[in-house]
DOLUMKOL-27512 format. One record per atom (N, C-alpha, C, CB): residue number from 1; residue in one letter; atom name; x, y, z. Coordinates in steps of 0.02 Angstrom, whole numbers, plus 32768, in hexadecimal, padded with zeros to 4 digits. Glycine has a CB too. Layout:
<atoms>
     n   res   atom     px     py     pz
   NUM     A     CA      X      Y      Z
...
</atoms>
This chain:
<atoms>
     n   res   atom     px     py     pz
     1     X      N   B085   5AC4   0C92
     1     X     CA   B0BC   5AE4   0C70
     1     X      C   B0FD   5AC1   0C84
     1     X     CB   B0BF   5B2F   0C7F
     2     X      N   B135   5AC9   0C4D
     2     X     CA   B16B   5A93   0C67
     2     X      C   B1AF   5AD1   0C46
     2     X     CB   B162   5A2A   0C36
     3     X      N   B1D5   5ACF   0C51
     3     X     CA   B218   5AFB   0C46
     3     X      C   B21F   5AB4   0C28
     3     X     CB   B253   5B24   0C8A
     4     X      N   B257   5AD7   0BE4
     4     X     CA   B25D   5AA4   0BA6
     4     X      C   B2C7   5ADE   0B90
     4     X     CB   B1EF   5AB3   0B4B
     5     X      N   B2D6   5ABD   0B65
     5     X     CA   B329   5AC0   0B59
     5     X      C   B319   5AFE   0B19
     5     X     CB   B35A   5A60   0B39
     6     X      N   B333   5B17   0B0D
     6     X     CA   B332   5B47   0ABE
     6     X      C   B312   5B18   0A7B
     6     X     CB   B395   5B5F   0AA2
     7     X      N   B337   5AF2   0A5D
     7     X     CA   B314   5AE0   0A3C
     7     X      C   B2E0   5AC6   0A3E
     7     X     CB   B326   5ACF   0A29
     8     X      N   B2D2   5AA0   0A7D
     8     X     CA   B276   5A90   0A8A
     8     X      C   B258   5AC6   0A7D
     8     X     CB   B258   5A7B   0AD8
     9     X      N   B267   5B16   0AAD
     9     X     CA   B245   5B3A   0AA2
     9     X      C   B22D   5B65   0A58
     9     X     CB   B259   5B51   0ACB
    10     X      N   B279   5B5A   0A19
    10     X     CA   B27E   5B6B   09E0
    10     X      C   B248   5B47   09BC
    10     X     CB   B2BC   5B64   09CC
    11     X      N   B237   5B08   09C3
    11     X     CA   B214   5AD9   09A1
    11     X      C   B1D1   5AD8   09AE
    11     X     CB   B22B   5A9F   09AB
    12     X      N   B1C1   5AEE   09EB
    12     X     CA   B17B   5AF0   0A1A
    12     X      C   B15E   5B35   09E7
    12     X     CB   B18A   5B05   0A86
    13     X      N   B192   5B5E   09F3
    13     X     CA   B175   5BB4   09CF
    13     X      C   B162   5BA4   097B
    13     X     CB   B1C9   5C02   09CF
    14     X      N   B192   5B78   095D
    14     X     CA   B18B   5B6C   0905
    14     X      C   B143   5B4E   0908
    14     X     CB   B1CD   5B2B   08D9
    15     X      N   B121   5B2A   0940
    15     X     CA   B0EE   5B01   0933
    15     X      C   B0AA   5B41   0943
    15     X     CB   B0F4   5AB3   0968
    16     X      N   B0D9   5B5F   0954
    16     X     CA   B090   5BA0   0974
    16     X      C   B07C   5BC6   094B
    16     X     CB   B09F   5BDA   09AC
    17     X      N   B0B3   5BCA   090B
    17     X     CA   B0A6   5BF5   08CD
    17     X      C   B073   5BED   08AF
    17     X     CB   B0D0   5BF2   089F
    18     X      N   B075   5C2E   087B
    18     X     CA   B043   5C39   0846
    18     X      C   B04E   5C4B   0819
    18     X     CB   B01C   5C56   084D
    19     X      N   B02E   5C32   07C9
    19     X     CA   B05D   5C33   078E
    19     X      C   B022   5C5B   0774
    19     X     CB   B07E   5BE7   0764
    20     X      N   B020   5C9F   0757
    20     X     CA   B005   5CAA   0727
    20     X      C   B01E   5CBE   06DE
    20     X     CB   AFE6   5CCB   073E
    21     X      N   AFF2   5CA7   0699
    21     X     CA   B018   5CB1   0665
    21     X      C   AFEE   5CF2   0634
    21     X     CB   B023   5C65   0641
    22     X      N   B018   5D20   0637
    22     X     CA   B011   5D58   062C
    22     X      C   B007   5D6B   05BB
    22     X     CB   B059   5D76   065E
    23     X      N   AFDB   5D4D   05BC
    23     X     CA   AFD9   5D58   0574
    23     X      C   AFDA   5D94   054D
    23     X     CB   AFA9   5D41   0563
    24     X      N   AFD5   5DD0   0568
    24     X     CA   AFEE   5E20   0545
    24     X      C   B023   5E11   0532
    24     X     CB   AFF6   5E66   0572
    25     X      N   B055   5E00   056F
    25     X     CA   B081   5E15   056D
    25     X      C   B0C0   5DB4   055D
    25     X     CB   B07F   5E4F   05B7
    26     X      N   B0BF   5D9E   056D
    26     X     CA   B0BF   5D56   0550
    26     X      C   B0DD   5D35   056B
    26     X     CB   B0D2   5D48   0518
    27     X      N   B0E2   5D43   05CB
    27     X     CA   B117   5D29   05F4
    27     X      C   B0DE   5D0E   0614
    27     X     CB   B14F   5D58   061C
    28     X      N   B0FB   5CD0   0666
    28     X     CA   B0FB   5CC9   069E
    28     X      C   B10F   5CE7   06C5
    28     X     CB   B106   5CA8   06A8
    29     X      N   B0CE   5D00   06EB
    29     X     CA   B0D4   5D23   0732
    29     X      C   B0E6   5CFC   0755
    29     X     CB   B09E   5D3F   0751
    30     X      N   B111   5CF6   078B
    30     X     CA   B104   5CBE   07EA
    30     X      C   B105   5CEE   0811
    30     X     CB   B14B   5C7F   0813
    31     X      N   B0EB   5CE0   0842
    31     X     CA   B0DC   5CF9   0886
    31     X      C   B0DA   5CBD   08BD
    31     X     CB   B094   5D20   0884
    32     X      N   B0E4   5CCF   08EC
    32     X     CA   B0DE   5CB2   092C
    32     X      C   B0A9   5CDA   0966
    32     X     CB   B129   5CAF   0946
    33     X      N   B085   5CDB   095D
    33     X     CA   B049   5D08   0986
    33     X      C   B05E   5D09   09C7
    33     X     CB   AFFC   5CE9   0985
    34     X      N   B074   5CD3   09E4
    34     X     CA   B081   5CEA   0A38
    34     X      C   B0C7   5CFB   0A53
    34     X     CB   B06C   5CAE   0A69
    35     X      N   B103   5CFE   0A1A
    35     X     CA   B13D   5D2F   0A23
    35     X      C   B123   5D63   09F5
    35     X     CB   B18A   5D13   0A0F
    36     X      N   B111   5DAF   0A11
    36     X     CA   B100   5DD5   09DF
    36     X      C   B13E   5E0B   09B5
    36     X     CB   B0C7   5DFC   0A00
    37     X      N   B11B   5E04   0970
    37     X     CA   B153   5E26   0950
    37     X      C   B172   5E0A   0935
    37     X     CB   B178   5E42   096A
    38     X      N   B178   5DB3   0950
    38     X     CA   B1AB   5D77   091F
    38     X      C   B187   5D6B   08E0
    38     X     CB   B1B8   5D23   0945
    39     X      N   B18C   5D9D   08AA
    39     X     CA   B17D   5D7C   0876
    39     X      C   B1C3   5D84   0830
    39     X     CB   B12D   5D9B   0865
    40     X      N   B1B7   5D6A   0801
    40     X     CA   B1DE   5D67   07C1
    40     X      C   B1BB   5D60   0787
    40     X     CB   B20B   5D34   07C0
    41     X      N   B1DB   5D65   0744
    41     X     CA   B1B0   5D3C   0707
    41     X      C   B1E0   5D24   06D9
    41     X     CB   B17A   5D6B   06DB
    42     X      N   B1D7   5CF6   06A3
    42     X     CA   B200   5CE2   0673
    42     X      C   B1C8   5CDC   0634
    42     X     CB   B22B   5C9D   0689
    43     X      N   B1FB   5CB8   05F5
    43     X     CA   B1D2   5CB7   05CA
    43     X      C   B1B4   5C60   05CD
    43     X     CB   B1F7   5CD4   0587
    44     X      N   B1B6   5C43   05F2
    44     X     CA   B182   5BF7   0605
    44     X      C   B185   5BFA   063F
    44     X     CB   B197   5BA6   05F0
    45     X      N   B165   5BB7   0650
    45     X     CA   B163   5BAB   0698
    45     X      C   B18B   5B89   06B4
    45     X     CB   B134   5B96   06AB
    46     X      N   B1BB   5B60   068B
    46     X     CA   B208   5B57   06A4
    46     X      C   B21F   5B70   06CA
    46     X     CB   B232   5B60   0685
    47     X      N   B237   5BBD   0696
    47     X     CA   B26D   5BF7   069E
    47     X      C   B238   5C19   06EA
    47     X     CB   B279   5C3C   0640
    48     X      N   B208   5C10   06DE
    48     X     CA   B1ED   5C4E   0721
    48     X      C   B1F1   5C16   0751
    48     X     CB   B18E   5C80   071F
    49     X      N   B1E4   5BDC   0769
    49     X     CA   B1FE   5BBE   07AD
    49     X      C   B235   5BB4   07A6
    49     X     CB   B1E4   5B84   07C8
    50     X      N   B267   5BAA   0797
    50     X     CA   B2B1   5BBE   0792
    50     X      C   B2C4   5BF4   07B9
    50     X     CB   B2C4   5BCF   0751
    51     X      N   B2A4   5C29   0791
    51     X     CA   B2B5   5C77   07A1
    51     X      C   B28E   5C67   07F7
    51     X     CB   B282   5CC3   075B
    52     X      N   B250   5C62   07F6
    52     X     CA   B238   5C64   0831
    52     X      C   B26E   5C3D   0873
    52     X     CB   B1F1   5C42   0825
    53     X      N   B28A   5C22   0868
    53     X     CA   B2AD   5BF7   08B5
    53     X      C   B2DA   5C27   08B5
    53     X     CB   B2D4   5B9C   08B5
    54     X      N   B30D   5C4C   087D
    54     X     CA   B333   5C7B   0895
    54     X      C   B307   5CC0   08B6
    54     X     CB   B360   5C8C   085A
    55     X      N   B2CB   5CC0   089D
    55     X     CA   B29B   5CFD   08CF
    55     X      C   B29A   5CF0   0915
    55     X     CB   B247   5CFF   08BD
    56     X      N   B28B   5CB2   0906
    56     X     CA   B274   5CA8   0961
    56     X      C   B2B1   5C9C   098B
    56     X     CB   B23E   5C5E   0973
    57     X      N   B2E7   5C81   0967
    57     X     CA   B32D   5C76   099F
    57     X      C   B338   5CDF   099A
    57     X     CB   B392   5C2D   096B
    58     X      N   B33E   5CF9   0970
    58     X     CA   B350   5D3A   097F
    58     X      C   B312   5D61   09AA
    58     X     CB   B363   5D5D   093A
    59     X      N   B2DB   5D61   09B0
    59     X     CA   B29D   5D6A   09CF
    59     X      C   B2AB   5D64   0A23
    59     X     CB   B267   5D30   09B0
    60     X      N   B2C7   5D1B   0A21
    60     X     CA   B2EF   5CFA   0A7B
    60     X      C   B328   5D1B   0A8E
    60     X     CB   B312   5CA2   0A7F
    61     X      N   B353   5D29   0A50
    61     X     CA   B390   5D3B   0A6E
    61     X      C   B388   5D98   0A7B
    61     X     CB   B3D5   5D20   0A35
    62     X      N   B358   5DAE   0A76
    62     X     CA   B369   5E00   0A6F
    62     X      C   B33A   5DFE   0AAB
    62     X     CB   B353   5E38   0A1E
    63     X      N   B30F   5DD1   0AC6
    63     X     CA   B2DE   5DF0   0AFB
    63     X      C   B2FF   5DC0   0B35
    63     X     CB   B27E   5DE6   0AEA
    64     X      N   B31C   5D95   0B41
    64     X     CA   B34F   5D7F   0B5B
    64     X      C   B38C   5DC4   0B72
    64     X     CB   B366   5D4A   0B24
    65     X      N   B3AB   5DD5   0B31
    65     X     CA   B3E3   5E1D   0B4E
    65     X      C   B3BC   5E56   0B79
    65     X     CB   B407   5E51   0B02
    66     X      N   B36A   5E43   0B5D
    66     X     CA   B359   5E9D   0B7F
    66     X      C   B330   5E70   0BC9
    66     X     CB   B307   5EEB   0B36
    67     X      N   B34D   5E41   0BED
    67     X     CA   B32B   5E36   0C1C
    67     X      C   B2D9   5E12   0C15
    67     X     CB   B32F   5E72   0C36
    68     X      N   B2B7   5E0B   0BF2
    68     X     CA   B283   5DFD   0BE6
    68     X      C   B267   5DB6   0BF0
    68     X     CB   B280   5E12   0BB5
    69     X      N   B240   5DA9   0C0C
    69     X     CA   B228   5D59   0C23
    69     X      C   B1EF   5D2E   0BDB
    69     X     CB   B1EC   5D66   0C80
    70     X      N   B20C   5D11   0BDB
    70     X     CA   B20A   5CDF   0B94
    70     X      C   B1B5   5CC6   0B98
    70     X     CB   B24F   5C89   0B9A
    71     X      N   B193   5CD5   0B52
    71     X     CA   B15C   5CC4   0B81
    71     X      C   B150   5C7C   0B71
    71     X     CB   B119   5CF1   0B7A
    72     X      N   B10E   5C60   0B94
    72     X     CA   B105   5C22   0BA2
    72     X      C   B0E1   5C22   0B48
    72     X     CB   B0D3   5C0E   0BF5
    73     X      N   B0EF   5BDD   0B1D
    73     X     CA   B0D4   5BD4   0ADF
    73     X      C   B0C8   5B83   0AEE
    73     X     CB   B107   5BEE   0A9A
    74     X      N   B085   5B64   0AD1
    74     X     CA   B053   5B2E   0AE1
    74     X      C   B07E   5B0D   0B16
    74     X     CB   B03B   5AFA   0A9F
    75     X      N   B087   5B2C   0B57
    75     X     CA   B076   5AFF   0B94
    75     X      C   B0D7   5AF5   0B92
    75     X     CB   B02F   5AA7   0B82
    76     X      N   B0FE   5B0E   0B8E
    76     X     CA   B148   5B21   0B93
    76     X      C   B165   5B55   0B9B
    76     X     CB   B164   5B15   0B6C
    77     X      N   B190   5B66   0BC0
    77     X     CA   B1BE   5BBA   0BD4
    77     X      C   B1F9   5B94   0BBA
    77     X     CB   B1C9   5BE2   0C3A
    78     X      N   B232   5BBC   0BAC
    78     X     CA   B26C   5BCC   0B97
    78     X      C   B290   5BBF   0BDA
    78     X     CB   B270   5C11   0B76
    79     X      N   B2BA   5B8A   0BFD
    79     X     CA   B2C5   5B8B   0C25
    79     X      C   B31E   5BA1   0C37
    79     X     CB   B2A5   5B59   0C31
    80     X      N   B319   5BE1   0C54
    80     X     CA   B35C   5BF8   0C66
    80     X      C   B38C   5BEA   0CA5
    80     X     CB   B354   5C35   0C66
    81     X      N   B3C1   5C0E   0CB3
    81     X     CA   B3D4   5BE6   0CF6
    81     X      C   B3B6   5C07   0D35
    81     X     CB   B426   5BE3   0D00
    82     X      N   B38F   5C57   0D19
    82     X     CA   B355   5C69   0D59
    82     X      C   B319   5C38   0D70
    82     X     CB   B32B   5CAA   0D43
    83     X      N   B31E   5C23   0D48
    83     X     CA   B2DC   5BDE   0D2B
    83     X      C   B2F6   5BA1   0D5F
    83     X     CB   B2E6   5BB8   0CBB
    84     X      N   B333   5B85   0D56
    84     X     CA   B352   5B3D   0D6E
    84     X      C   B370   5B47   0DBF
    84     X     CB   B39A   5B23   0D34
    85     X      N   B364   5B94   0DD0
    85     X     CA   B365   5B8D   0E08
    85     X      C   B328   5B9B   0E31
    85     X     CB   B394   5BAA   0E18
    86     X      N   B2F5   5BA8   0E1C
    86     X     CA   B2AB   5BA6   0E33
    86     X      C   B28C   5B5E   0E30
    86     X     CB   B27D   5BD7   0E03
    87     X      N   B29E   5B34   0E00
    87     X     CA   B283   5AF5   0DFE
    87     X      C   B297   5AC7   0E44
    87     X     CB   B29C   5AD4   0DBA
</atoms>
């Protein structure tokens, strides 16, 4: 595991996603399975990874305010300045 800068970690999470296309209803689902709860949808798959990076930067920034430790996504943590003084 390696502590990585925000956007590493923003880019690491977009690659972790999952797109499903919801034909009832005629959107894209995303999800990010290992931040739970980060999901969005649009009407392509454009608009929903679009939408998705503003999920996951707001996903960081609200569990970040409530204290919460960032979790590790394929082999990277979110590295803070609790982080840069443990290294």
């Amino acid at each position: 595991m390696r502590y990585v800068g925000w956007h590493e970690y923003v880019r690491t999470a977009l690659k972790a996603a999952e797109y499903h296309k919801d034909t009832e209803v005629g959107c894209v689902a995303a999800t990010v399975p290992v931040l739970p709860g980060c999901m969005t949808q649009a009407d392509n798959f454009e608009e929903a990874r679009d939408n998705l990076i503003d999920a996951i930067e707001l996903w960081i920034m609200v569990g970040l305010r409530e204290g919460e430790e960032m979790p590790e996504v394929n082999g990277v943590r979110l590295a803070t300045s609790q982080e840069r003084f443990m290294i």
